[in-house]
C-alpha positions as CSV (number, residue, x, y, z in Angstrom):
1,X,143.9,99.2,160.4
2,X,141.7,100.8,157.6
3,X,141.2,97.7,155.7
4,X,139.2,96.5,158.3
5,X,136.7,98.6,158.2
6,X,136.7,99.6,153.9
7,X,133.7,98.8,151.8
8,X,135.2,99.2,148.7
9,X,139.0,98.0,149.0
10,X,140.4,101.8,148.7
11,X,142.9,102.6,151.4
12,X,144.6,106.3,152.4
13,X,148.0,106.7,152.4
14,X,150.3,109.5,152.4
15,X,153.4,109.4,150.1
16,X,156.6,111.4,151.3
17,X,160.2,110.7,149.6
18,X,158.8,108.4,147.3
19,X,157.6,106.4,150.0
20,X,154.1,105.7,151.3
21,X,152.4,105.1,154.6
22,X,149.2,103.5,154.9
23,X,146.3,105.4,157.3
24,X,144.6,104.0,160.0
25,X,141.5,104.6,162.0
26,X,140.6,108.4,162.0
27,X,142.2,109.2,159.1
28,X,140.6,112.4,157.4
29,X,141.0,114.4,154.0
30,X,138.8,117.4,153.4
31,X,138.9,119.1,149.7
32,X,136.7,122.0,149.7
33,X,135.1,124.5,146.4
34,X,135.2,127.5,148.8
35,X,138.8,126.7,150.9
36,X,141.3,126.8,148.0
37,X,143.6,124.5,150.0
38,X,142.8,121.2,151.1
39,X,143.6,119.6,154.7
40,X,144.2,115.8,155.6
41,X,144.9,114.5,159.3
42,X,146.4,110.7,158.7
43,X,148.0,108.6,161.3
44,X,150.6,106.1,160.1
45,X,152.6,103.2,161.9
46,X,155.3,104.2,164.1
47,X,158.0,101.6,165.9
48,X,159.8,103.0,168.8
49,X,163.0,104.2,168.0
50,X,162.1,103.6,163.8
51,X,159.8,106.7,163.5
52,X,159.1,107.2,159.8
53,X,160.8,110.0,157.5
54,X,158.7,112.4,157.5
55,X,159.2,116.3,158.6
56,X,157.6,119.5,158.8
57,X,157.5,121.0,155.6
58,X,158.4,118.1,153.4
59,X,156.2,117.4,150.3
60,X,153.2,115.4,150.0
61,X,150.4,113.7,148.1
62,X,147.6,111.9,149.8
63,X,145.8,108.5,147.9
64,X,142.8,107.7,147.7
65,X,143.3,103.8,146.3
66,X,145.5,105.0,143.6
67,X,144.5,108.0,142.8
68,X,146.2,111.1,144.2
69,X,143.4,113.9,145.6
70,X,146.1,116.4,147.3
71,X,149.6,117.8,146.7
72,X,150.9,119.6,149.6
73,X,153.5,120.1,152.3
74,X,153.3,118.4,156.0
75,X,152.8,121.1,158.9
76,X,153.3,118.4,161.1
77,X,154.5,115.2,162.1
78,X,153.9,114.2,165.4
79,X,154.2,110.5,167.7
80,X,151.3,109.1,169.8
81,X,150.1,106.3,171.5
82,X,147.7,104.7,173.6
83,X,147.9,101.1,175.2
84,X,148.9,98.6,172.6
85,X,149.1,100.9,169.2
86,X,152.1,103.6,168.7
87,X,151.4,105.8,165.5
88,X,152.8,109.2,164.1
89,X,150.1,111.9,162.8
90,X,150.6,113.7,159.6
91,X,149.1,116.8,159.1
92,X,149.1,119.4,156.1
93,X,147.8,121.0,153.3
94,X,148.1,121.6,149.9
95,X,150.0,124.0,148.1
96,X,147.8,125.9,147.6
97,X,147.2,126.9,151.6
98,X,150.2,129.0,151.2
99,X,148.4,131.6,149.9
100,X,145.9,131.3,152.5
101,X,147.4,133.5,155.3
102,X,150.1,135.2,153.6
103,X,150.7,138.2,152.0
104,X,150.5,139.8,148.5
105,X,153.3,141.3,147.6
106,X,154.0,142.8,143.9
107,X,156.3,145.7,142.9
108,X,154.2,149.1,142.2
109,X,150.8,147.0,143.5
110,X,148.8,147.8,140.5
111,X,147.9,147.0,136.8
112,X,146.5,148.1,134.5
113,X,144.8,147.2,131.3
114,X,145.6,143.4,131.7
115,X,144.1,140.1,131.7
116,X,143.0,138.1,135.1
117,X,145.4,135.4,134.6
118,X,148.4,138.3,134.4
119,X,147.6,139.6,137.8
120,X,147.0,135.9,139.0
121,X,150.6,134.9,137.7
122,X,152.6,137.9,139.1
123,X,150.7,137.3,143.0
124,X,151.6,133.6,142.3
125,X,155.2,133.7,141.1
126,X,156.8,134.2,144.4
127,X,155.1,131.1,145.8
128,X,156.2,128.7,143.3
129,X,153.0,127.7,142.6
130,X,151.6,127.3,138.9
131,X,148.6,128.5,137.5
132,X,146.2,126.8,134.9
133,X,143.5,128.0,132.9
134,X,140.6,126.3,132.3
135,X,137.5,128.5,131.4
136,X,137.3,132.2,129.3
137,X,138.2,134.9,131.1
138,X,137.0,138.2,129.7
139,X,137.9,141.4,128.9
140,X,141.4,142.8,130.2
141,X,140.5,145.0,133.6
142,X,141.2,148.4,133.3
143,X,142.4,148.8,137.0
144,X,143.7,146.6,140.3
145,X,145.1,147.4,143.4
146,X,146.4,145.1,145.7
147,X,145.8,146.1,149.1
148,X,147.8,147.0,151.9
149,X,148.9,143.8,153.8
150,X,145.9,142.4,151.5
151,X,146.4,138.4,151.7
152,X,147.3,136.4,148.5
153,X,144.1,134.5,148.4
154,X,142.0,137.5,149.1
155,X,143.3,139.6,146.3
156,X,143.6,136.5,143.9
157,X,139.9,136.2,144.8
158,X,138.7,139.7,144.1
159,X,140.3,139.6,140.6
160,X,138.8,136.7,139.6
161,X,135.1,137.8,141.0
162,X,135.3,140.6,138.7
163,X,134.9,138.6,135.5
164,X,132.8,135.7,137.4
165,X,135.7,132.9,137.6
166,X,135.9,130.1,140.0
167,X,139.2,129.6,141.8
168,X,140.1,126.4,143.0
169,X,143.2,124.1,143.2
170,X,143.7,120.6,141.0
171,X,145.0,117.5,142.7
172,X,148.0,118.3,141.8
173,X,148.2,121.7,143.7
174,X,148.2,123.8,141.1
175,X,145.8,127.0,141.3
176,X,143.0,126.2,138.9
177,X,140.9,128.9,136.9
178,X,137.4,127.3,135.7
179,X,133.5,127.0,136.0
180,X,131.8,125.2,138.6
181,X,130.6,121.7,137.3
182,X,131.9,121.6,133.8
183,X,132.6,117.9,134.0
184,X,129.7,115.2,135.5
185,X,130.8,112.6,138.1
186,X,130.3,108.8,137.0
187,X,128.7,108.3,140.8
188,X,125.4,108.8,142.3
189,X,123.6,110.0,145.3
190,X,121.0,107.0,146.4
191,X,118.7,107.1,149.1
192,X,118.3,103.3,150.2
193,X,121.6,102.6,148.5
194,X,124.8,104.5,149.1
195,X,123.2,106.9,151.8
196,X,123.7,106.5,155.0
197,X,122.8,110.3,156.3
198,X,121.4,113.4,155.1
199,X,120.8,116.5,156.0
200,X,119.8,120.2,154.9
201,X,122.2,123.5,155.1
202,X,121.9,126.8,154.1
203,X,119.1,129.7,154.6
204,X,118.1,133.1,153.7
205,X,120.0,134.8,156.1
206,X,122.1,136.0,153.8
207,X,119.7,137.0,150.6
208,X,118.6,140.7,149.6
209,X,115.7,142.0,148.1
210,X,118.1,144.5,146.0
211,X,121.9,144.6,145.5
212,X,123.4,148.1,144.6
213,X,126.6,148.8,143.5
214,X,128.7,151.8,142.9
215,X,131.8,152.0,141.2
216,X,134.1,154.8,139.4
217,X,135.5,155.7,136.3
218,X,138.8,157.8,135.2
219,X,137.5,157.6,131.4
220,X,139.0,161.0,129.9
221,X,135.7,160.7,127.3
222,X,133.0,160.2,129.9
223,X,130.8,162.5,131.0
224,X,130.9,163.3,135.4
225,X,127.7,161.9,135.5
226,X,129.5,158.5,133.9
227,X,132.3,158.8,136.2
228,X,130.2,158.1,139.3
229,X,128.6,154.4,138.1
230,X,125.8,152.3,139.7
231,X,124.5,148.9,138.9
232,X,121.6,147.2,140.4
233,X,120.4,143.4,140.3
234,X,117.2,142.2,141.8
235,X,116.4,138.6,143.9
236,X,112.7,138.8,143.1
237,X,112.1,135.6,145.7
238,X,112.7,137.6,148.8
239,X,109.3,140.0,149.1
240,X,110.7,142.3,152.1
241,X,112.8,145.2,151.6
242,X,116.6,144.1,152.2
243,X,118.7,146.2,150.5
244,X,122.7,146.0,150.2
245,X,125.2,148.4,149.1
246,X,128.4,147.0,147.1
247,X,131.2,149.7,146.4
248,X,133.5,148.6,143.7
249,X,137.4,148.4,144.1
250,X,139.5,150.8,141.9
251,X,138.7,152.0,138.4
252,X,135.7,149.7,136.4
253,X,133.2,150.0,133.9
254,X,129.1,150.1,133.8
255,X,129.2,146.6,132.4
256,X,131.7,145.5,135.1
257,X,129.6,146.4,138.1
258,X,126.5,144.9,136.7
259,X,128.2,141.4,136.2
260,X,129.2,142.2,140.1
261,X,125.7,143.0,140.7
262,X,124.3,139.8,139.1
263,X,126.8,137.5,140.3
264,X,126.3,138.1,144.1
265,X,122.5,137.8,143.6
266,X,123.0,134.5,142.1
267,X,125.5,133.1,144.4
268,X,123.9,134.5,147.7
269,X,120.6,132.7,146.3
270,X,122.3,129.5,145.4
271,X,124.0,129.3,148.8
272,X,120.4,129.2,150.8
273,X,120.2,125.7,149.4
274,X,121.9,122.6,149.8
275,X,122.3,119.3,151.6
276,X,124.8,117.5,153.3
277,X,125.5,113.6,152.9
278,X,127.3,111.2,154.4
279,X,127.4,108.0,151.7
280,X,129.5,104.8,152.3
281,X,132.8,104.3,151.1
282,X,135.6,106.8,149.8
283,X,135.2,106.1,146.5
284,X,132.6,105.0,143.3
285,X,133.6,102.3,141.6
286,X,137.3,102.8,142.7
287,X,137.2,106.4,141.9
288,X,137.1,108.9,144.5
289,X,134.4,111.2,145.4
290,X,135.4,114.3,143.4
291,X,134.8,118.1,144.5
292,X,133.7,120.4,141.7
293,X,131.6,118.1,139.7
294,X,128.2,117.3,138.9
295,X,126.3,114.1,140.8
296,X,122.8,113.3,140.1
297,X,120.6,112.8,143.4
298,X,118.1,110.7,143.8
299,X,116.6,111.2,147.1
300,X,112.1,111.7,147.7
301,X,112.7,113.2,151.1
302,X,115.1,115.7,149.5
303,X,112.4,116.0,146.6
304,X,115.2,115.6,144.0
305,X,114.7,113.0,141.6
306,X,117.9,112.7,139.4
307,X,118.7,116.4,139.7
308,X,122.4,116.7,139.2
309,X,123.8,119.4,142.2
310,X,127.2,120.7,142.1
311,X,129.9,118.5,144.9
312,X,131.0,121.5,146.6
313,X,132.9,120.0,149.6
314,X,134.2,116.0,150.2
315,X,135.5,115.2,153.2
316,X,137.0,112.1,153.4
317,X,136.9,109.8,156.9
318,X,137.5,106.1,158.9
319,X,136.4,105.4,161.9
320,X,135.3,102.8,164.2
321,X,131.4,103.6,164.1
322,X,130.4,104.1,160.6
323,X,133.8,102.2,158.6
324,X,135.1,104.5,155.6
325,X,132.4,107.3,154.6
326,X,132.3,110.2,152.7
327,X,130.7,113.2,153.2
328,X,129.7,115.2,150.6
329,X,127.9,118.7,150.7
330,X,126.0,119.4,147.5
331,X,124.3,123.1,146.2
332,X,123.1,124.1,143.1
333,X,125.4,124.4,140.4
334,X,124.3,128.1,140.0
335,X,125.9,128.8,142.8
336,X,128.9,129.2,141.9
337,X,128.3,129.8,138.1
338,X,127.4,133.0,135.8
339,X,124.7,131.6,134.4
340,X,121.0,132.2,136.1
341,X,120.0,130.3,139.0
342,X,117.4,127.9,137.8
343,X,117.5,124.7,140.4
344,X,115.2,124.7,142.8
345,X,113.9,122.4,145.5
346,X,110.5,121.0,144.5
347,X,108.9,118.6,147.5
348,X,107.4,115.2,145.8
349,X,106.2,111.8,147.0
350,X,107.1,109.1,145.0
351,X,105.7,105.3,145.4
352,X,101.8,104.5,145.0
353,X,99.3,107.4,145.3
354,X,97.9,108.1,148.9
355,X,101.0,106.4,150.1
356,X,103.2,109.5,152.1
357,X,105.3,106.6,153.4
358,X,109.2,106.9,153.1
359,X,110.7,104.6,150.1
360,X,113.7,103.1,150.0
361,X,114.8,105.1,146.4
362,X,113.5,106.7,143.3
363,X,112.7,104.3,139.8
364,X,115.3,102.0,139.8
365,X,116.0,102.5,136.1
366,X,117.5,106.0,136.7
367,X,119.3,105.3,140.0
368,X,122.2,104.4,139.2
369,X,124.5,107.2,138.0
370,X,124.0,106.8,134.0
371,X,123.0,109.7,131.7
């Protein structure tokens, strides 16, 4: 059972009907910034010919301790067992997965002259699922067409990209509007404390030197030269010529495609960087890791000392090797912001000069999470 192998006391259950189950070994919840809907894999107790009331397509929350990190609905439910343990796996997703591979559907397909959050709430209706707005959202857009077959999440994308929103989903399943990092996590990153692993992700591959985008206008008042619109935004890191052509969706204005100019810059640049960690335990001081907030890191081989990055993806696991871990991909807030990119790696040796030896930590008097 999990509570062999926690560090902290926290435990994973699922909680269907009112009723919850308890996860074993290999349990597993993922949240991620980028996947709108999170996933969980838990097994739960099963005695023959008792299986436990739960369905495909029932509701669901998953606990961490007692803290719910995921509303959903179970895709499935099935038995197992091997020598002297008989279990049932649960499987789903939150509600906000539904949106994931189906269609958009609205009557007519466009709008016009209305707010983001409009267009979000008409795509949404049919699902069920509510929206909530955490963050400013701009000017009305002039134009949006949804798409042919276009998918829910696709086209609920694109309209938030256009005035540089995040789109995520709440523990509660609710489709969330915001920033990235708005709120700081009480937790830290430790080397030599809370770390067990770490490694770095990203690369170049997928920066430009230039980004180019053209867009069009139906402005009775503009000129044809101002009908046919192009907006530029330059990554002045990358020294080779790598241009890339952006064309705009539907009607839009000068200003509009040089936010969408500046905002792939930024996030292509913020997504060379980052680093993935595997730290001990689900949860900080009986909270659980959260995705979408700030952590300060204190790690010399990482050459981050107190740096808070942006928790972009926490993957929740137990198993017989490393106990209850979490692992926790980090990038630089800027990443997924408006603002400039500004966070960047910087290499540095801490401990006595001369000495390039590894140390267990940074200063001790700024390790541990406070501000």
């Amino acid at each position: 059972m999990a509570e062999q192998y926690t560090r902290d006391d926290a435990k994973i259950a699922v909680v269907v009907n009112g009723r919850a189950y308890e996860g074993w070994l290999q349990s597993e919840v993922e949240r991620n910034l980028e996947a709108l809907a999170g996933t969980f894999s838990i097994p739960v107790s099963l005695v023959p010919g008792q299986p436990p009331d739960i369905r495909r397509g029932m509701e669901v929350k998953v606990l961490i301790g007692d803290r719910a990190v995921l509303a959903g609905y179970v895709l499935a439910a099935e038995p197992f067992y091997r020598r002297n343990e008989c279990g049932m796996r649960v499987v789903g997703r939150s509600r906000a997965g539904d949106l994931v591979h189906c269609s958009a559907i609205y009557e007519g397909g466009q709008w016009r002259n209305v707010m983001i959050d409009r267009i979000i709430r008409d795509i949404l209706k049919p699902f069920g699922l509510e929206l909530v707005v955490d963050t400013e959202l701009g000017d009305p857009v002039k134009d949006f067409k949804l798409g042919h077959g276009e998918l829910a999440l696709d086209a609920i994308s694109r309209a938030a990209k256009l005035r540089g929103v995040l789109v995520t989903c709440d523990d509660a399943g609710r489709v969330l509007l915001t920033q990235a990092g708005k709120t700081r996590f009480k937790g830290a990153i430790v080397r030599g404390q809370n770390v067990i692993s770490m490694e770095s992700v990203g690369s170049d591959e997928r920066r430009h030197s230039q980004y180019i985008v053209y867009g069009q206008s139906d402005d009775a008042d503009a000129t044809d030269l101002a009908k046919g619109l192009k907006a530029t935004a330059e990554d002045s890191e990358i020294e080779r010529y790598l241009p890339l052509v952006i064309n705009a969706d539907g009607n839009t204005t000068q200003a509009e495609l040089k936010l969408l100019a500046d905002h792939t810059m930024r996030v292509r640049r913020g997504h060379a960087f980052g680093f993935r960690y595997v730290v001990e335990g689900w949860t900080y001081q009986g909270e659980p890791w959260p995705v979408n907030q700030r952590v300060p890191i204190y790690d010399d081989v990482a050459g981050l000392d107190g740096v808070e990055w942006l928790i972009c993806s926490v993957k929740q696991t137990c198993d017989l090797k490393e106990g209850d871990v979490t692992e926790l991909l980090v990038r630089p807030r800027e990443a997924y912001d408006t603002a400039p990119l500004k966070t960047k790696v910087r290499r540095r040796n801490w401990g006595n000069r001369g000495n390039t030896s590894n140390h267990p930590r940074g200063p001790s008097d700024r390790a541990q999470g406070g501000r």
